[in-house]
C-alpha positions as CSV (number, residue, x, y, z in Angstrom):
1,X,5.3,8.6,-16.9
2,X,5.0,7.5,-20.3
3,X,2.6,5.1,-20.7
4,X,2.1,3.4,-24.3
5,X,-0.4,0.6,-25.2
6,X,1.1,-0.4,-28.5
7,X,-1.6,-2.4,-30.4
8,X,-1.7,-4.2,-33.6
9,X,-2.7,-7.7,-35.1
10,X,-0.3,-10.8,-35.3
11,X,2.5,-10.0,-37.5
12,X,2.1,-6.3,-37.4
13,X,5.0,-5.4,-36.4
14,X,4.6,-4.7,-32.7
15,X,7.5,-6.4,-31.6
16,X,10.1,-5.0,-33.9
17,X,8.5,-1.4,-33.3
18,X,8.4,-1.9,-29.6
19,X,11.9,-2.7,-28.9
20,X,12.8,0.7,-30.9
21,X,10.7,2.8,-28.6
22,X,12.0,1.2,-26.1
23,X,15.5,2.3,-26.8
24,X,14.4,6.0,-28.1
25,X,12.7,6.8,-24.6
26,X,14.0,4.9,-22.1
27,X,10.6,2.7,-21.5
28,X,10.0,-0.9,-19.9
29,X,9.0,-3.8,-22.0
30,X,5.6,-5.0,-19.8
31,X,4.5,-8.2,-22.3
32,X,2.5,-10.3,-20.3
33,X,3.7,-13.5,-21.8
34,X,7.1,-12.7,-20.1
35,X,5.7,-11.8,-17.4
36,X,4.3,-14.9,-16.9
37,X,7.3,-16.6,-17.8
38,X,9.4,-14.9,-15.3
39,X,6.9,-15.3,-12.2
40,X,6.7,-18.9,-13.0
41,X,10.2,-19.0,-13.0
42,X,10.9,-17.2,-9.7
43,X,8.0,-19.4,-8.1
44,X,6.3,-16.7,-6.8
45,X,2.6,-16.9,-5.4
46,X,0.7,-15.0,-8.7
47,X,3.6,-17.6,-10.5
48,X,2.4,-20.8,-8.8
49,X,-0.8,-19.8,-9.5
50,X,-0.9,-19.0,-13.4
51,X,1.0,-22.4,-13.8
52,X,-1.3,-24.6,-12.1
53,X,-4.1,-23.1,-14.6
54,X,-1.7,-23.1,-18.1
55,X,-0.9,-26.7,-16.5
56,X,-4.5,-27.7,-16.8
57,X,-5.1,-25.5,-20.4
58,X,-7.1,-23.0,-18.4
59,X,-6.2,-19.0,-19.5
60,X,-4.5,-17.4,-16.7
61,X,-7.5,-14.6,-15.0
62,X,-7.3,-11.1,-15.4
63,X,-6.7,-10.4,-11.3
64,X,-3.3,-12.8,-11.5
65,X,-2.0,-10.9,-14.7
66,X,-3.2,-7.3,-13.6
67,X,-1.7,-8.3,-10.0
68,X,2.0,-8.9,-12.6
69,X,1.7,-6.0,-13.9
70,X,1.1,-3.9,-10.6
71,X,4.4,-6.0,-8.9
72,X,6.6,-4.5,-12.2
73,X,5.2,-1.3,-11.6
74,X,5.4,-1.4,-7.9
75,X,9.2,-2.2,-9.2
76,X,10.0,0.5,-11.4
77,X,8.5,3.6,-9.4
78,X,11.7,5.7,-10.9
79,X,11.1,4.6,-14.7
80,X,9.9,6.6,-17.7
81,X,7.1,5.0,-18.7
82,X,6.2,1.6,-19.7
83,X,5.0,-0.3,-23.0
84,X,2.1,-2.9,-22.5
85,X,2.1,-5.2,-25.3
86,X,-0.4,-8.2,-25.6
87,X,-2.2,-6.4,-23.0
88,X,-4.8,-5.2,-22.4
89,X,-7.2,-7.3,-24.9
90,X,-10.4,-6.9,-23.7
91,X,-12.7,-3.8,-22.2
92,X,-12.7,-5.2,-18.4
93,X,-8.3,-6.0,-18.8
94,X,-8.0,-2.1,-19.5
95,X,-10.5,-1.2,-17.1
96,X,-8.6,-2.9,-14.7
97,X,-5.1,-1.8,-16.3
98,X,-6.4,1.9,-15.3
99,X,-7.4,1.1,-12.2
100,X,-4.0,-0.2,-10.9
101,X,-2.4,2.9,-12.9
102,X,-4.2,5.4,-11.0
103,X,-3.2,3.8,-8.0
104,X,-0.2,4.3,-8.7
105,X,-0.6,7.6,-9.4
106,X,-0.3,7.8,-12.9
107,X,-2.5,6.3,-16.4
108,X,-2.1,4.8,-20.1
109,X,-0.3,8.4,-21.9
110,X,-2.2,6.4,-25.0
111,X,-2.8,3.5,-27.5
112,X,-1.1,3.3,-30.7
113,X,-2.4,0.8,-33.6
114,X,-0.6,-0.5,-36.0
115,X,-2.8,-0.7,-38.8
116,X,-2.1,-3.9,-41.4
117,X,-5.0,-5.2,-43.6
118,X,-5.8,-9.1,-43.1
119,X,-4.6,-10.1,-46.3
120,X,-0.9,-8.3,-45.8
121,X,-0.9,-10.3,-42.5
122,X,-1.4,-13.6,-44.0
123,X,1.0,-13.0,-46.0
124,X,3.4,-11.4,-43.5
125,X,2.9,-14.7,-41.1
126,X,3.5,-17.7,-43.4
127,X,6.6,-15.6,-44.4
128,X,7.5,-15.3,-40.9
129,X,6.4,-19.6,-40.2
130,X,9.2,-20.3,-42.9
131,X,11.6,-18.7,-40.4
132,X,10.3,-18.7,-36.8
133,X,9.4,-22.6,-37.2
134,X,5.8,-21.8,-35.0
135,X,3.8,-24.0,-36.0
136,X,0.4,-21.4,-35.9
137,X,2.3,-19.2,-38.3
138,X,2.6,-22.1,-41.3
139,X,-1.2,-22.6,-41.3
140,X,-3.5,-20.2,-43.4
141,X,-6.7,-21.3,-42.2
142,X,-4.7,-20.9,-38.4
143,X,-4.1,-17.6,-39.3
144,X,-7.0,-16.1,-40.5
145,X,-8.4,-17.1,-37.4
146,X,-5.7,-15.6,-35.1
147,X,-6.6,-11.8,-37.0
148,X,-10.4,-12.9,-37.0
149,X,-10.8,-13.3,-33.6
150,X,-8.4,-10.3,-32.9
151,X,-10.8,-8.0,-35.2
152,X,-13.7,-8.9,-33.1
153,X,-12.1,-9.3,-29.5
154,X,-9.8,-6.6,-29.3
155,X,-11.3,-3.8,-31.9
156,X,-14.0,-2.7,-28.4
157,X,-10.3,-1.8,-26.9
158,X,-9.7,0.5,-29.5
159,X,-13.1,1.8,-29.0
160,X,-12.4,1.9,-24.9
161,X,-9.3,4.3,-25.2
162,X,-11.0,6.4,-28.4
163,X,-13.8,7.3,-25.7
164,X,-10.7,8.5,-23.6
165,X,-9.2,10.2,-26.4
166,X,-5.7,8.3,-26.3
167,X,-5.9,6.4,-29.2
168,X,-3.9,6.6,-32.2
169,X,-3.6,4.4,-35.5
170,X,-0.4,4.2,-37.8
171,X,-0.3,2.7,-40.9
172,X,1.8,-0.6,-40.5
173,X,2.7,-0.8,-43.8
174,X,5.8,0.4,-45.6
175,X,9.8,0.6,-44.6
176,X,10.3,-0.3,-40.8
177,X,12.0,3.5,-40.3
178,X,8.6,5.0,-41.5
179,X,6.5,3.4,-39.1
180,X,8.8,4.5,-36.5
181,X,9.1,7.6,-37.6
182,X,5.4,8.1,-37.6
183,X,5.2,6.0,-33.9
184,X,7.3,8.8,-32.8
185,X,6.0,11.7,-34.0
186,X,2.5,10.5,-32.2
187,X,4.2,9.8,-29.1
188,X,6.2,13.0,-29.1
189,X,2.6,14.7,-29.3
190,X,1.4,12.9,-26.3
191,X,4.5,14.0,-24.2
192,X,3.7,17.6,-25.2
193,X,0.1,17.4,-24.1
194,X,1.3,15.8,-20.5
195,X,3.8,18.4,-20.2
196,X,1.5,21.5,-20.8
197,X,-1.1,19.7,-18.2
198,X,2.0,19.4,-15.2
């Protein structure tokens, strides 16, 4: 399985890139605010659950998501791969994001950053809060603190899979074919590596 963290501050990109890797190698979208979503939706137990918390403002705990996660998986035995995207954001999320992956018999393939500086962000989200009409993407102040508390929160992530050896950065600036292009050719590395060790 192809397994592909694909990481990046707000408004790097990551959901435009995502949806073209998932077309080029046949991968399942897992974002975790859909999955959420669509468990709430089908009134499951992990569903019921998660809304009764969002319901009172409370974030939804690790073991409900991760539990998600391991239902899709448990789902899609006969799939390629999957992408994680807003997941995991912390050290103890990807810790438990391995855990459920090697029970499963297989692990993240690796992580992939899309590299933006803060400023091109800024700019990038107020653009995008002319369009998308959400309201945290009209506010400067907002924003800065969306890719502040990303830089501190989610950079030990980074750190977690560098330890591993799976992570990867590409630059998230330039044309939208580059990027991909560069996504791809790291990818298409990884899949050689897995297919030497089989």
């Amino acid at each position: 399985m192809l397994n592909i963290v694909l990481f990046g501050p707000p408004g790097a990109g990551k959901g435009t890139q995502s949806q073209k890797l998932l077309d080029k190698y046949n991968l399942i979208h897992l974002s975790t605010g859909d999955l959420l979503r669509s468990e709430i939706a089908a009134g499951t137990t992990l569903g019921l659950e998660a809304k009764k918390l969002m319901d009172n403002g409370l974030l939804v705990p690790d073991e409900v998501v991760i539990g998600m996660i391991e239902n899709k998986v448990k789902e899609n035995r006969q799939a390629a791969g999957f992408i994680f995207d807003g997941f995991p954001r912390t050290v103890p999320q990807a810790q438990g994001l391995d855990k459920l992956l090697q029970d499963n018999d297989t692990e993240i393939s690796c992580m992939i950053a899309l590299r933006v500086d803060d400023e091109e962000l800024t700019k990038r989200l107020l653009l995008r809060g002319q369009t998308s009409g959400r309201p945290d993407d009209q506010n400067e102040e907002l924003i800065r603190k969306r890719v502040q508390e990303y830089n501190t929160k989610t950079a030990p992530v980074a750190d977690y899979y560098a330890g591993q050896g799976k992570y990867y950065a590409v630059d998230g600036i330039g044309e939208i074919e580059d990027i991909f292009n560069a996504l791809c050719q790291q990818i298409d590395a990884v899949k050689e590596k897995q297919e030497e060790k089989k």
